[in-house]
N, C-alpha and C positions, 0 to 999 in steps of 0.2 A: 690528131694535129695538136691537142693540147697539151697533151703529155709529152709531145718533141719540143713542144716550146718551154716547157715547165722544165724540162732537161736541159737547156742548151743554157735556162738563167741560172740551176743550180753549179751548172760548170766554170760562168765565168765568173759568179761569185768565191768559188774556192780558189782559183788563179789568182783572184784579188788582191786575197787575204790572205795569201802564201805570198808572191810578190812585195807586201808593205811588212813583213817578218824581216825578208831576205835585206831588201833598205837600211830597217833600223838598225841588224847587226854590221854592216858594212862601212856602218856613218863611225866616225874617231869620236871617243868620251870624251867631253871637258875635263882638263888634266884636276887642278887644284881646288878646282869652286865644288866638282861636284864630290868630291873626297870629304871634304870639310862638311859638304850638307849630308855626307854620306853616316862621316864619325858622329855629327849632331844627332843623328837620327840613330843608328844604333847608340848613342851614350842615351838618348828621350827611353829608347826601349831596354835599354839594361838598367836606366832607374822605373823607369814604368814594371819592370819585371821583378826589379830587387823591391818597388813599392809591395806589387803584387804577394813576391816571398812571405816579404814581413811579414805583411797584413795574414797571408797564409799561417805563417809561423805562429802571427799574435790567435788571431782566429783557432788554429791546433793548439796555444798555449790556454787560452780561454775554456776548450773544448774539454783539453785534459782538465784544467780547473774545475770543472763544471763534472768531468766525469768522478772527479776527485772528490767533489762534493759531495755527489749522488751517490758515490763509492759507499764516502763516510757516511752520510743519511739512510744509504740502505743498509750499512752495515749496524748503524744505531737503529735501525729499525727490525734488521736483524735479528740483532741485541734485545730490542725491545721483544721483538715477537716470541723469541727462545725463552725467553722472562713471562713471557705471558702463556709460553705456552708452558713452561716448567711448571707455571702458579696452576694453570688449567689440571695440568698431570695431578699435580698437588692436590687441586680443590677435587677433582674427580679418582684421586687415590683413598683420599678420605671421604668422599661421596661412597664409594665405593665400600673403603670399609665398613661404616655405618650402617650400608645396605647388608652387608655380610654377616654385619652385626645380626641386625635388625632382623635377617634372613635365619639366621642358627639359632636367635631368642623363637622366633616364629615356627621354626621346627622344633625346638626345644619345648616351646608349650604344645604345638601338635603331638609332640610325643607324649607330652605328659598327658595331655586329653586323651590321648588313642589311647594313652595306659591307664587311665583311669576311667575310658569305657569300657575298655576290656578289662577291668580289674571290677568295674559294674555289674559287667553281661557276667563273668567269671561267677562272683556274689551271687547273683543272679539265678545266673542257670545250675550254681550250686543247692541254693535256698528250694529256687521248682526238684530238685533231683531229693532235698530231703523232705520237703514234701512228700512228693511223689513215692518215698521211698515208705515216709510213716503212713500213707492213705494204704500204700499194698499190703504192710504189716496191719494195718486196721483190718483190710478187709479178709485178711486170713483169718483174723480173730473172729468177726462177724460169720464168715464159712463155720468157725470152730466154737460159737459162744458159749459163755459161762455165763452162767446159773444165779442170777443175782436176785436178791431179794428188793420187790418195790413196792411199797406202802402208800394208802390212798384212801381217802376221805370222800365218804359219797356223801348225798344230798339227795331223798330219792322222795318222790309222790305215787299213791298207789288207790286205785280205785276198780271199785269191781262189785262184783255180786255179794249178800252177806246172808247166812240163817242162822237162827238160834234153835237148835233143834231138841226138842222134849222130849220123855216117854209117856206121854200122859197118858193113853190107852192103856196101859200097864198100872198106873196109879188110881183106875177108876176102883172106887168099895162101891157093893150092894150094899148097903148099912140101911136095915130095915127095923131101927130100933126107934121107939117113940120121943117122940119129940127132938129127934136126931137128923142130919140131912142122910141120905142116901144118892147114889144117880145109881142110874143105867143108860144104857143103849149109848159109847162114848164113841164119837169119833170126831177125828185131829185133821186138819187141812194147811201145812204147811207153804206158807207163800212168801218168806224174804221180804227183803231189800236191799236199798247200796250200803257200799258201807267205803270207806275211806281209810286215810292213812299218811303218814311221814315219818322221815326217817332220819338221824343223822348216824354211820357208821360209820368201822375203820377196816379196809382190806387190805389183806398182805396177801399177793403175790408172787409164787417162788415157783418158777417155770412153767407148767400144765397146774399145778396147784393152787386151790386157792382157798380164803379162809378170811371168814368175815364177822363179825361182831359188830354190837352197839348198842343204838337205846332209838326206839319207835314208836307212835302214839297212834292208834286204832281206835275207829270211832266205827260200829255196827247197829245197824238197823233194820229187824227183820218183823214179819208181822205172820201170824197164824189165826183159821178159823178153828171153830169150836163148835160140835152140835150134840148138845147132851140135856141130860132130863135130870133134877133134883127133887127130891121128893121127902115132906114134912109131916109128920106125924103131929097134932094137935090133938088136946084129950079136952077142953077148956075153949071155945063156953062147952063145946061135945066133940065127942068124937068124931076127926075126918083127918082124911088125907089129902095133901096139900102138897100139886105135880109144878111144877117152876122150867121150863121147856122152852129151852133156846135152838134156832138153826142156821143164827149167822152172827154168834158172837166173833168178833175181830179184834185180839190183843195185839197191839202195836210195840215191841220193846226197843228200847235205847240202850248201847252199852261202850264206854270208852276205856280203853286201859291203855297202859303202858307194860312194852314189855323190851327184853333184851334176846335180843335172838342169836342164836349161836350155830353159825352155819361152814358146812366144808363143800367143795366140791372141784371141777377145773373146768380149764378151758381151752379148744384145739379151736384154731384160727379164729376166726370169728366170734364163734358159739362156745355159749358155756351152760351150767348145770349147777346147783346147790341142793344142798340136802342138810337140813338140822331139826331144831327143835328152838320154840320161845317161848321160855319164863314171862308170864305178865301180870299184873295186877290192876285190879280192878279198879277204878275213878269214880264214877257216876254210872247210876243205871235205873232209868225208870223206864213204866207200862202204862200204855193208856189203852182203855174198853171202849169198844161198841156195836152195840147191837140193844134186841128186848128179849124179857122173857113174857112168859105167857105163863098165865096162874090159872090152872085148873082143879077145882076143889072135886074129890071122891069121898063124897057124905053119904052115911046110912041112911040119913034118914030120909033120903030122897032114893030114888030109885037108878039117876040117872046122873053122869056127869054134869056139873056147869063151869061156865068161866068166870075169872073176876076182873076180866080184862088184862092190859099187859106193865109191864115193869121197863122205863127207858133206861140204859146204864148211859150216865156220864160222860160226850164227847168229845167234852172242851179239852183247847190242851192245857187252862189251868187247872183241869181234875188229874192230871198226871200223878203219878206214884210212884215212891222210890222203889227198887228192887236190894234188893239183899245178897252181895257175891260172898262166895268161898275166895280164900286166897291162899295162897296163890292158883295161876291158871298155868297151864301147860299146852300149847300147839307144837304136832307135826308139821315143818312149812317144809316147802319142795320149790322150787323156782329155773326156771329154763330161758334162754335168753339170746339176744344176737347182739356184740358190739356192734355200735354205731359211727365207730371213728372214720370210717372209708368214706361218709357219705357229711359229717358233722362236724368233724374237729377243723379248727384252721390250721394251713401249718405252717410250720414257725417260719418267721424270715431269717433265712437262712444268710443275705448279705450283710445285715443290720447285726445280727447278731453277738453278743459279747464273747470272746473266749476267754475261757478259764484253766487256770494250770490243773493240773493234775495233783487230785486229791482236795480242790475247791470244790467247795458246793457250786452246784447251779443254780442261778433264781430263777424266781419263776415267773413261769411265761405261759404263751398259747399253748406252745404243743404238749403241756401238764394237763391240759381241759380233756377229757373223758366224757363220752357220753354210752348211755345202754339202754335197751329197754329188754321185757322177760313179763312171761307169762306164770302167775305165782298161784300155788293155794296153801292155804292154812289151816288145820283139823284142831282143835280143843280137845283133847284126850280125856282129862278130869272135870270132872262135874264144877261148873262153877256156881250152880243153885243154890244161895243161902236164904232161902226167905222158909221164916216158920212157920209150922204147922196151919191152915187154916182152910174155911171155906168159902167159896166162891162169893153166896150171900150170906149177910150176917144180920142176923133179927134180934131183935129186943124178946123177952118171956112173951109167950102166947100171941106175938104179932104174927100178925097176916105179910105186911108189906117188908120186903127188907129194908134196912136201915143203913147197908154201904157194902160197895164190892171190896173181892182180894183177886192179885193176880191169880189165875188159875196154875202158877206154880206152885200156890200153896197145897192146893188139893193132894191129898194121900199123904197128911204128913208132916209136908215136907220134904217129902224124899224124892221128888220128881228130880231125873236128873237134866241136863243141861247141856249140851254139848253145841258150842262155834262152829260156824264154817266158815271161811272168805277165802271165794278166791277171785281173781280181777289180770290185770294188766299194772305194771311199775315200769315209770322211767326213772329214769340217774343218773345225776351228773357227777362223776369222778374230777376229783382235783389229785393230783399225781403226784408227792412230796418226792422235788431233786433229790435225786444219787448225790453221790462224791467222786462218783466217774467223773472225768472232763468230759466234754463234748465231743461231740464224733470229728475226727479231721473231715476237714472238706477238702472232696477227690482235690489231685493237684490239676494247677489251671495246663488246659491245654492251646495250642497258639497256630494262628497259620499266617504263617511267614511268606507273604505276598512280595514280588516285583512284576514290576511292567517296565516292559521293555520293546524295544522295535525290531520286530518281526526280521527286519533286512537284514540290520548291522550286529543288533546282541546288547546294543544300549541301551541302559537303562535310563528311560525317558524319566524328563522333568518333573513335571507336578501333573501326572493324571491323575482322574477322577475316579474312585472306586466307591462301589457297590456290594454289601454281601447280604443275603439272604438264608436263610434258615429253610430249607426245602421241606425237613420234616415237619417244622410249627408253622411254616407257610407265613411267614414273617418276618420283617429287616431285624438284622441283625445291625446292620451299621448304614445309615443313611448315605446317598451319595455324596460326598466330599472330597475334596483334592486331598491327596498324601505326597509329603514332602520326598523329595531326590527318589521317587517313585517307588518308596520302599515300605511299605507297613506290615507290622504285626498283631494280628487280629486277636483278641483272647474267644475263644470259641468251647463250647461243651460238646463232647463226644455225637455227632449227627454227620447229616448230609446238607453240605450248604455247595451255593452257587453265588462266582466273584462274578462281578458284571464292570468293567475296565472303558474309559472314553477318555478320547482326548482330542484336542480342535486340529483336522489333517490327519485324523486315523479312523480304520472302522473299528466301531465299538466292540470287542470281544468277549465272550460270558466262558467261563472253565466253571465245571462241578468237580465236588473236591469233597471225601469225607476225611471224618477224625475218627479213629477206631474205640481207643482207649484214651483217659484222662490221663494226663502227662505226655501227648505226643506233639513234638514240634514237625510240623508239615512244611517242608519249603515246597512254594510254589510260585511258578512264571506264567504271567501271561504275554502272549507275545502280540503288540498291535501292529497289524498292516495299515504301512500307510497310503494313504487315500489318493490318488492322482489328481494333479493340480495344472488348472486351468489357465495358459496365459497368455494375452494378446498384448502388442506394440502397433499403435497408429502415428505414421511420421505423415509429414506431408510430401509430397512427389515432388513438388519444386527445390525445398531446399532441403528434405530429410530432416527435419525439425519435426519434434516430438509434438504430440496432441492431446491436451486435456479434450477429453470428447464422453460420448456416453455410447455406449458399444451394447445392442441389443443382444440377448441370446434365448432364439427361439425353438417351438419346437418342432424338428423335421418338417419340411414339407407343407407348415402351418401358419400362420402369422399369431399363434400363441404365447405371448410373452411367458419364458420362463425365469429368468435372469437379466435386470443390467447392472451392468460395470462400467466406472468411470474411472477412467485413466489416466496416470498423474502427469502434470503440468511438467515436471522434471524430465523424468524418465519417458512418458507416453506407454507407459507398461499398466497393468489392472488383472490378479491375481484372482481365482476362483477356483474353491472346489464344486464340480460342478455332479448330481445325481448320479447315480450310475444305469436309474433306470429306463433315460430315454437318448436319443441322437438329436443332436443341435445342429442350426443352422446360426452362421452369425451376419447382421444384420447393422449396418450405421447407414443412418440419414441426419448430414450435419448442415448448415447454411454453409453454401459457399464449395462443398465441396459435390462432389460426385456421390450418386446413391453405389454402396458397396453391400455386395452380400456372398458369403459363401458359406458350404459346409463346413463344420467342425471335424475335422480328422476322427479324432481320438479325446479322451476326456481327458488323458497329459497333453496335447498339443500346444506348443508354441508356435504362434501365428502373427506374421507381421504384416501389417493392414499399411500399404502406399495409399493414399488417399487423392486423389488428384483433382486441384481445385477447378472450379470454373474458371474461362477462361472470357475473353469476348466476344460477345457474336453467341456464348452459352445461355440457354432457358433451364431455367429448373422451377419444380411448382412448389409451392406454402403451404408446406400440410398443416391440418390441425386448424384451418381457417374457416372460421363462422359466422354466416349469416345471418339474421332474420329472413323468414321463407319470404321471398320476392320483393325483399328489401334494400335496402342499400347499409343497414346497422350493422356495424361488425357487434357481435357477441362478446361477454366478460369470459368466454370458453377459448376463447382465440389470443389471449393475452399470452403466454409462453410462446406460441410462433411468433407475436409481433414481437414480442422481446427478443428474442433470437435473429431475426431481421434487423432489428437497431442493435442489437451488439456486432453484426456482421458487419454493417457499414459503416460503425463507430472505429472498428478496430482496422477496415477497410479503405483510408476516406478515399484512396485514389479512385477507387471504384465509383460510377454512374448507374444509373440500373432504369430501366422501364416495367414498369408494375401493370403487366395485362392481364385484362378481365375477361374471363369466358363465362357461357350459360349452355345449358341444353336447351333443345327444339320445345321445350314446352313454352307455350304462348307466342306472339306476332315475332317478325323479324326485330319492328324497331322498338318493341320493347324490351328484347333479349340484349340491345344492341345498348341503350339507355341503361337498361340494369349493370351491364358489364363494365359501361364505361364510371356509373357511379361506382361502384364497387371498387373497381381500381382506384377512382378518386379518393374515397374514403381510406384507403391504406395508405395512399399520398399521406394525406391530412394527419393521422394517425401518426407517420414517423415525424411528419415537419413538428408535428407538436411534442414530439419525444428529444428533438433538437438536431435534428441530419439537414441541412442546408438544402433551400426547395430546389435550387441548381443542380442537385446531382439525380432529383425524384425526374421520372417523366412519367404521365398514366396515358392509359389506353383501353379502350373498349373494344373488342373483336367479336361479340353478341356470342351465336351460336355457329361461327363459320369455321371454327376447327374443333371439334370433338378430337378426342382421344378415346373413345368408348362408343359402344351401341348407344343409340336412344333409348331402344326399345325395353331395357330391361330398368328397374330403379336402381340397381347397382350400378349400369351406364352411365345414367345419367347422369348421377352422383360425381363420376367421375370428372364428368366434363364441366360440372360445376367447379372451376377453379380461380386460384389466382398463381399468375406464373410470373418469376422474376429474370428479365433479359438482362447479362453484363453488357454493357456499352462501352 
């Protein structure tokens, strides 16, 4: 029904409005009035249009003005810019040159460097090459040597056994004439002494041969007994016979001379031999007595022997007496001996050393010092006995008693003869007068020519640290030190050594390496593998904003710290090479955020740690929080978790939190319940006094009504001993 009526008004409305159209065109126009208001109205609108034009016109004249302007300003700016940029071209054409310059002076002295290292190494490895070449010709000659003559100065001490030995058994007379002495019954007990010696002579030298001279001072001392009978015919006051019978006379003799000995002999390695003869004469020589005799008178006119008691000879040694030589003296000497230089001489230092050209003397030095020792004897061939005729005792007319001894070399004569012995032990010191040789070349240097380099690429790595060692002497040869652009050349002597190569991100590698021969250049490479490197990123989950944090790395399976790393502020990245000998677990517990933990892949792993912060409504617990045992006193041990707690809500402040306390089941309910609640209070108190607004703190005591752990064990318990922090 409504829509018929809604229809019937939309109809007679359009009838309406068609009808009052049909009207106005039917009705006659006012002829003149509306003509006139007709022309007024289009003249209002052909000036309102022709206004409109102008102002168009002026407006487009303006416009082009304006673009005519901009034309020109951009074209002056144009201008300008083409100008500035021409001057740019300019200033950066001669930028440019100057770099070109700067660049071809820069090669240009590199050239000249590299030419005048290579014109160094050139020098160089020419200089080692004639070395090397006069060390080979040396040592052909050394395989081939000549024969040269060297001259040498000893200094020698010699001590040993000494005898002077008689024939006195041979010089005894029967002389049974009156008033004359006679002996019989003569025998001789030869018993020595030391006898000493020095020397200075000259040896000459000439291959196996050898040949020696000089002037020597010999001091002897030998001593013999005597056991003989003398007998004195007396006619006054009467007739008897008068026996004088010694059994332990002891002549003690002295004898020094000077002689020059003349000796040849050689020498094969070590050992040598001499054989000659020494002229010597005689210095000083005396004899000292001691012993008694015993005076037995054979008188007719008694029946029987008697005695007159005995006779003391003289022991002092100022009753000494001189002896009386022949001169000259003659020994056979013989001597055998072992060089000492293997075990004695120093040897020269050979770095220090001076060279000398060829056909310079050498000075002198250590390795001129000589030393030797030899076992020697010496025989006296000719008599050296000059003492005159005499006899043993010597009496005054018709005495009884004698009146002074003679050595018993006077006896028979005179003519006893005399003959030296010594032999002993001689050492000596040789002083060696320089040749006019020069000096021996020293072998040429030998070298090992070291890089390090990385094992992967073939690079030669920067400034590693090298090592070499002496395998033979078991001793550095070159301390550890860094070698520049990781190239050194070692100076080395012919051995077996070992390089030992480190560098920070490689494993450390050792190469053994010998030198055969002096003058070899050895190139050699060690190549370092390097080390697989550790690296973790912690962002945050909400906004993937990087995390300075402290990122644990422990080991497998353990809560064994082996590693932390801290992650930089920037990036949230923290780099380690980590062992290779064990498997990691990684491990962060930060305020504020979520405990994360997981395994480490691999010891190269890249690992990116989301971290996902608390939220509202989240508990997390304060590790690292100390009590006094059933106290309410936080400990100075618990200062890093409360710091860590006030940095979180400092950097936090929107955040609110509730501080609840728990305890384990040891002791009453409500003192578990009091403990807890203080506990929590105290960390209240704790941050309000660090400066966190007491508005945002709320505390809370929960005794022992929520463990997290057995009672039963102390690690339980422990556990449930906490404090936990609720976001609100």
């Amino acid at each position: 029904m409504k829509r018929l009526f809604r229809n019937i008004l939309t109809i007679l409305l359009f009838l309406t409005l068609s009808c009052g159209e049909t009207a106005l065109m039917a009705m006659p126009a006012p002829a003149a009035k509306e003509t006139a208001a007709q022309q007024k109205k289009k003249a209002e609108a052909a000036k309102k249009k022709k206004e409109q034009e102008a102002a168009k016109a002026k407006k487009q004249k303006e416009q082009e003005k304006k673009k005519a302007a901009a034309a020109r300003e951009n074209a002056k700016k144009q201008a300008q810019r083409e100008k500035d940029q021409a001057q740019r071209q300019k200033e950066q054409a001669k930028v440019q040159a100057e770099r070109e310059k700067a660049e071809a002076q820069r090669r240009k002295e590199d050239e000249q460097r590299q030419a005048q290292i290579t014109a160094a190494e050139a020098q160089r490895a020419q200089q080692e090459e004639a070395q090397k070449q006069a060390w080979l010709r040396e040592q052909e000659e050394l395989a081939n040597p000549k024969t040269e003559v060297v001259s040498l100065f000893n200094i020698s001490g010699k001590l040993g056994y000494a005898a002077m030995m008689d024939n006195m058994g041979a010089n005894f007379a029967n002389v049974n004439r009156p008033g004359q002495l006679g002996s019989t019954y003569p025998y001789q007990s030869l018993v020595g002494g030391p006898g000493a010696g020095i020397a200075v002579t000259y040896e000459l030298e000439y291959g196996h041969f050898r040949f020696e001279t000089g002037l020597d001072f010999t001091w002897l001392n030998s001593a013999s007994h005597y056991e003989f009978m003398l007998q004195r015919q007396l006619l006054q006051p009467h007739e008897a016979t008068y026996n004088y019978i010694t059994d332990d006379l002891l002549e003690t003799r002295n004898e020094g001379y000077i002689g020059i000995p003349v000796m040849f002999g050689a020498q094969f390695s070590r050992y040598w031999f001499m054989l000659g003869a020494k002229v010597g004469y005689g210095l000083f020589g005396n004899y000292r007595q001691k012993g008694q005799f015993d005076i037995v008178v054979d008188d007719k006119a008694f029946l029987e022997q008697y005695g007159l008691g005995t006779y003391d000879i003289p022991a002092k040694a100022a009753d000494q007496y001189k002896l009386a030589f022949r001169q000259p003296s003659v020994s056979l000497c013989a001597e055998v001996g072992i060089d000492l230089d293997e075990w004695l001489q120093q040897q020269p230092d050979k770095r220090n050393r001076q060279r000398v050209k060829a056909g310079e003397r050498l000075p002198f030095g250590k390795e001129h010092i000589h030393y030797k020792v030899s076992a020697f004897a010496e025989y006296g061939v000719l008599n050296t006995n000059g003492s005159s005729a005499a006899y043993p005792l010597a009496f005054s007319d018709n005495a009884i008693w004698p009146d002074a001894t003679n050595t018993v070399l006077a006896i028979g004569g005179g003519n006893t003869k005399l003959n030296n012995l010594f032999v002993g032990l001689k050492f000596a010191v040789q002083f060696e007068v320089p040749g006019k040789t020069p000096r021996p070349t020293p072998p040429p240097a030998s070298y090992a020519e070291i890089t390090v380099v990385d094992a992967l690429t073939g690079e030669t790595l920067p400034a590693p640290m090298l090592k070499i060692n002496s395998i033979d002497r078991k001793r550095t040869v070159m301390q550890m030190r860094t070698v520049k652009n990781g190239q050194h050349r070692q100076k080395v002597n012919p051995g077996n050594y070992q390089a030992i190569a480190q560098l920070d991100g490689y494993y450390p590698a050792t190469v053994d390496f010998s030198v055969l021969t002096p003058g070899d250049n050895l190139p050699l490479q060690i190549r370092l593998q390097r080390r697989p490197v550790f690296n973790v990123k912690v962002v945050n989950a909400d906004n993937s904003q990087p995390l300075q944090i402290a990122v644990a790395l422990q080991k497998r399976g353990t809560e064994q710290l082996c590693y932390t790393l801290h992650t930089d502020s920037v990036t949230g990245e923290a780099d380690m090479i980590l062992a290779d000998s064990l498997l990691y677990d990684l491990h962060i517990e930060q305020m504020g955020f979520e405990t994360y933990h997981a395994q480490v892949p691999a010891l190269d792993s890249r690992m990116t740690v989301v971290l996902q912060p608390v939220k509202k409504g989240d508990v997390f617990v304060v590790h690292n929080l100390f009590f006094a045992t059933n106290k309410t006193r936080i400990l100075k041990a618990s200062e890093p978790a409360l710091n860590e707690l006030y940095q979180y809500l400092s950097q936090n402040t929107e955040i609110n939190i509730r501080i609840i306390g728990h305890t384990d089941n040891v002791g009453s309910d409500a003192a578990n319940q009091r403990l807890s609640e203080g506990r929590a209070a105290a960390v209240r108190a704790d941050l309000i006094e660090r400066g966190i607004a007491p508005e945002r703190l709320q505390a809370e005591g929960r005794g022992e009504s929520q463990p997290v752990d057995t009672n039963d064990t102390e690690e339980g318990r422990q556990n449930n001993r906490r404090v936990e922090i609720e976001i609100l």
